[in-house]
N, C-alpha and C positions, 0 to 999 in steps of 0.2 A: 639500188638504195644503199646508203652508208653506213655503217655503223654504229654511228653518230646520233644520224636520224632516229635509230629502231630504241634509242637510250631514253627511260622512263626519269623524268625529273626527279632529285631526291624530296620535293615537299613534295609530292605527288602520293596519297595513298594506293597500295599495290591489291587490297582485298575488301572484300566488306570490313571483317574485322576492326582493321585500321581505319576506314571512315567512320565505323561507331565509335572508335576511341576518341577521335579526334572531335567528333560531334559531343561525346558526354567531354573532354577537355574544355571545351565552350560552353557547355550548362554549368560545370559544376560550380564555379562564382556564381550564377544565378542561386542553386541551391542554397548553396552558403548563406547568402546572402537573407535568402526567403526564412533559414533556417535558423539565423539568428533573430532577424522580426517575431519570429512567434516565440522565441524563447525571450526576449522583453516584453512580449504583453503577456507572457506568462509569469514574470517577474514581478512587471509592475505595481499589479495590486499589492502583493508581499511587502515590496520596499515603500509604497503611499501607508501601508500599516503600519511597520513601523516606524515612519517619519512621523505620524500622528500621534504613537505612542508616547513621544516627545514636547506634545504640545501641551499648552493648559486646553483647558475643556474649551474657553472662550474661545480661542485660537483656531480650534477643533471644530468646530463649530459654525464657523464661518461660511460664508458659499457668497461666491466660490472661495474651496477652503486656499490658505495661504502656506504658500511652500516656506517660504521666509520669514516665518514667525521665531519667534525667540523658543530656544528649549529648555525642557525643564523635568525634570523626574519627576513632576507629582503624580502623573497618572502608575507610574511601577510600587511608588509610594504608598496612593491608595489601596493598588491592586492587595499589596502584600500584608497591610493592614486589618486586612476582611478575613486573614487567615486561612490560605488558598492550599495549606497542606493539607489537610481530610481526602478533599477532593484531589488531588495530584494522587496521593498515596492510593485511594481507590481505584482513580485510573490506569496506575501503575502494575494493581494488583490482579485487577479483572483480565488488563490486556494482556500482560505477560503468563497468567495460568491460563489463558483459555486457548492462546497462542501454543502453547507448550502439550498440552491437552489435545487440541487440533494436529497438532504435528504426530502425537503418539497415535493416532486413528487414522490419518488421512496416508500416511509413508505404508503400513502395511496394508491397507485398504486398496492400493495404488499400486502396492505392488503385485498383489491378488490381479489386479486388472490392467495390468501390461504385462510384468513379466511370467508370471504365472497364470495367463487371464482362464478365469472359471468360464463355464455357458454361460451364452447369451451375456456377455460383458457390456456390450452396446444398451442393451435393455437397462443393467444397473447402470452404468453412465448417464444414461437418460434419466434415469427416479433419481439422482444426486443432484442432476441439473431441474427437474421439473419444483425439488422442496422448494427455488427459488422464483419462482411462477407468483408464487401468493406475494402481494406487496406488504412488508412490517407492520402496516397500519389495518388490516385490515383482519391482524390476529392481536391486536393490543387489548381489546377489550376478552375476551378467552385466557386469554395468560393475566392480565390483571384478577378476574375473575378468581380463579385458582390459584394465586400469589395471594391473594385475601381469605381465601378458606383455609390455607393451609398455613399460613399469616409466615409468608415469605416477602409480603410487602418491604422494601427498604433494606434488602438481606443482599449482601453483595455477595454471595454463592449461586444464590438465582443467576444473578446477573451475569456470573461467570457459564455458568449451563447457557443462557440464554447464548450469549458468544461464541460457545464453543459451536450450535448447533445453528448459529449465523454463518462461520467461517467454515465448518466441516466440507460442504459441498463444494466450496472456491479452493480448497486446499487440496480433495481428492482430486478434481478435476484440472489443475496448475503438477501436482505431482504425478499424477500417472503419465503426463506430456515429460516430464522433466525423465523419470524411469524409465520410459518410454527407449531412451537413449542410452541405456548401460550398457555396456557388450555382452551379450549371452555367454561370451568366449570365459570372460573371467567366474562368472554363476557356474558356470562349468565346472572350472577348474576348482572352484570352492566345494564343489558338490561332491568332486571326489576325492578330494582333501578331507571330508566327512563332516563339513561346516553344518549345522542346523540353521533354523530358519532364523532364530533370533540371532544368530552371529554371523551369518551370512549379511541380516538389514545392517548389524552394526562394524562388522570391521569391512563388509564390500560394498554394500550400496549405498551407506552412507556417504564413504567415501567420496566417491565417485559423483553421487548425487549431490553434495553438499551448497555448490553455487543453485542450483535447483531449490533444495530448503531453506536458504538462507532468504530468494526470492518470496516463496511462501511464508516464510515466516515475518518475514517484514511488511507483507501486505493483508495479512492477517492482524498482526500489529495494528498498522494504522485503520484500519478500522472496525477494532475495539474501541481506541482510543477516541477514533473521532466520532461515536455515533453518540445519540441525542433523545431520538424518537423515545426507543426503550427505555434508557434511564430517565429521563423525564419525565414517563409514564410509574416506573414501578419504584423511585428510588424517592427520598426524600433530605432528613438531616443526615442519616446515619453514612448512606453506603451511596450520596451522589457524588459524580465525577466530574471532573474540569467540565465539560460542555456544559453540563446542568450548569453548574458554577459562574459557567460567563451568560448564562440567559438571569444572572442576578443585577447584572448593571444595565439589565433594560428595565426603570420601574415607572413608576405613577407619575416621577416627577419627570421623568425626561427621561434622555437618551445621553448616557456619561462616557461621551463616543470615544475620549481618550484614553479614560482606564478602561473600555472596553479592548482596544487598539492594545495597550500594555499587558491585560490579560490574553486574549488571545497570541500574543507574541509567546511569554512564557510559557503557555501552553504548546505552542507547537512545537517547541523546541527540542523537546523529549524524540519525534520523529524527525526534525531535521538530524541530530545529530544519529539516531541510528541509521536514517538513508544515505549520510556520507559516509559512518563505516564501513556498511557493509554496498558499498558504491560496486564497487568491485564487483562483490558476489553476484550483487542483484543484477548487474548489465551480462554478465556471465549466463544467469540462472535464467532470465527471461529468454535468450536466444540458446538455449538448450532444447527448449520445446518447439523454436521456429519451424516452419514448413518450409524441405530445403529444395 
């Protein structure tokens, strides 16, 4: 026998290895492909939002509605006319102190139960995750109850407590993964450097952890920001926030689908533009805690 003959083709794969590569090189345009479809129907409704936020109401209204209608500002018009700062302001106010609040409790809390972890950790883990068991609504009359004896009704401090002890348990639970990942090597070395504990979390594990908080802190954010139930139960002129705010262009007479379109736009914008700054962090800070 020659050679010649005993000579492996070069398109020829020579191991498994190379046949998996070569097998995921012919899916991966399938993925692609699969991957951008679900990211336009993920889009879509966003962009039909605000294409209606442009409409008049008649326009708007339509079914099926018309993509080619003429535009026109009256719904942002409307929307800004009705005086949408209170509500913004409140929103702004609840989400980022309870946000900031949540982070002061949940980083040390987090770090007691990974890098420090106390007895039986798995047991507090478990009662962090279990506060979340009871569904919102079915402690709204108890917390209203006691918001009226205590005549906290409409008190955007409530509501800030209420938030913070919304997002506590998502925050220890998202941080002790992200800690999770610090190197004991550098805790070390701080340790015998003479670091204490508070300057240990702030010049080392901050550090280190920061696409981790940044994560947490941005989805803690959006849902202060976006939730409803509560403040539409305890909140009223004083201390309601954008959501309450947009359940005001549903009334007796109709449904003012455009300015509701244009409200809801302005409103979310506060969280689109923090999820593109901290884009970075947060794609970072969620694959810190990945299962590797």
């Amino acid at each position: 026998m020659s050679a010649q003959t005993l000579t492996r083709p070069s398109n020829v794969p020579t191991s498994r290895a190379e046949r998996r590569a070569r097998r995921m090189q012919r899916t991966n345009p399938l993925w692609a492909v699969l991957a951008w479809v679900v990211g336009v129907l993920f889009v879509l409704p966003v962009l039909w939002m605000v294409l209606t936020s442009f409409h008049s109401e008649a326009d708007a209204a339509t079914n099926p509605p018309s993509i080619a209608a003429s535009l026109t500002l009256d719904g942002y018009r409307n929307f800004f006319a009705a005086d949408p700062a209170v509500p913004l302001l409140n929103s702004a106010w609840a989400s980022i102190v309870s946000t900031v609040v949540v982070l002061v409790l949940a980083i040390p809390a987090a770090y007691a139960l990974s890098i420090r972890p106390v007895r039986k950790w798995t047991d507090v883990m478990f009662f962090f995750l279990s506060t979340k068991f009871l569904p919102i609504v079915a402690g709204l009359l108890p917390l209203f109850l006691f918001a009226n004896a205590t005549r906290l009704v409409d008190n955007i401090w409530f509501l800030i407590v209420l938030y913070t002890a919304m997002n506590l348990p998502i925050a220890v639970w998202m941080m002790q993964s992200f800690l999770a990942e610090v190197p004991v090597d550098i805790l070390e070395a701080a340790s015998i450097d003479g670091a204490g504990l508070l300057r240990t979390l702030r010049t080392v594990v901050a550090p280190v952890a920061m696409p981790g908080i940044a994560a947490t802190a941005l989805i803690c954010f959006i849902f202060s920001w976006n939730e409803l139930l509560i403040a539409r139960t305890l909140t009223a002129t004083v201390a309601g926030t954008s959501p309450v705010f947009l359940t005001s262009f549903v009334t007796s007479q109709g449904l003012f689908l455009a300015q509701l379109c244009a409200a809801a736009t302005v409103i979310s914008l506060p969280v689109l533009v923090a999820g593109f700054a901290a884009q970075d962090k947060l794609v970072q800070g969620l694959s810190m805690g990945a299962v590797k």
